[in-house]
N, C-alpha and C positions, 0 to 999 in steps of 0.2 A: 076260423081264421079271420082276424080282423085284419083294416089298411094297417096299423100303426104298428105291426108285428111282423110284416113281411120283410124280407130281406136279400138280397141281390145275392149271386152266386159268384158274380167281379166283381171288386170294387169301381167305380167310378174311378177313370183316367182322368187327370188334373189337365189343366188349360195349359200350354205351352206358353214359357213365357218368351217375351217380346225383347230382343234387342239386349242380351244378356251375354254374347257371343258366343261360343260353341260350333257345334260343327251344319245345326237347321235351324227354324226357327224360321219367322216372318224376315224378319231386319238381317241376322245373324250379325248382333254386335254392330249394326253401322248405325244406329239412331234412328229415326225418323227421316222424314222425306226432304226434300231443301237441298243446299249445294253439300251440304256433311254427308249425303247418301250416295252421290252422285260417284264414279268412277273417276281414279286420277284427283280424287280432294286433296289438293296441299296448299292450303291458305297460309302464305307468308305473312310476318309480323310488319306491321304498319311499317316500322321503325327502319325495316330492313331495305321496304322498298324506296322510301327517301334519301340513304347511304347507296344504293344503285343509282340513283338520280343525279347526283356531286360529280362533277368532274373530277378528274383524277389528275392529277398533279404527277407527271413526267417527273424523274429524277429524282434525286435527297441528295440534298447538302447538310455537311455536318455542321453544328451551331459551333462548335469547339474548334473548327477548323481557323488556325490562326494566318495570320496577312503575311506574307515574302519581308523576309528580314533583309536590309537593305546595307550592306559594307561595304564603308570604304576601302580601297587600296592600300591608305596606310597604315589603317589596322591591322594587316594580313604581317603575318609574324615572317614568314620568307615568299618569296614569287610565286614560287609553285605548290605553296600547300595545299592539301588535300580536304575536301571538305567534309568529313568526315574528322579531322584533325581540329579544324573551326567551331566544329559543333561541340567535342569536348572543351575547349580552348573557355568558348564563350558561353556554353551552359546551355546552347538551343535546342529543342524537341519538335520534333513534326513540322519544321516552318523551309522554304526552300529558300535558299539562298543566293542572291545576287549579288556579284561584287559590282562596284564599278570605279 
């Protein structure tokens, strides 16, 4: 019996790989060492933390919102009409109105 004839009865168990996730393993799936290994790693995007940083702007106003339509008295077709009756009359949409 020579060396280059002998032969194992197991084969040789392969090296575990590293950092490949599963269920063991050195890493299991987390990388290498640094803050990506670390517990609780949630690196926010650059971009997100300057949009936190902006002051917030209270309210909205609508751009389309139009200015108080201004009538005279002696436009007004009788004393007491109703403004809803005006706004047909006159063609107005969304504006409020003042007589004076």
């Amino acid at each position: 019996m020579q060396i280059h004839t002998l032969k194992r009865l197991h084969k040789n168990k392969k090296d575990r790989l590293v950092g490949r996730g599963g269920k063991h393993a050195k890493t299991s799936g987390r990388g290498g060492k640094g803050q990506t290994a670390r517990a609780g790693n949630k690196r926010r995007p650059e971009l997100r933390d300057i949009i936190k940083k902006l002051p917030k702007n209270r309210g909205y106003s609508f751009k389309s919102k139009k200015k108080n339509v201004k009538i005279p008295k002696e436009k007004l077709a009788t004393q007491g009409e109703k403004f809803s009756e005006i706004r047909k009359r006159l063609g107005i949409k969304g504006r409020k109105i003042i007589i004076r």
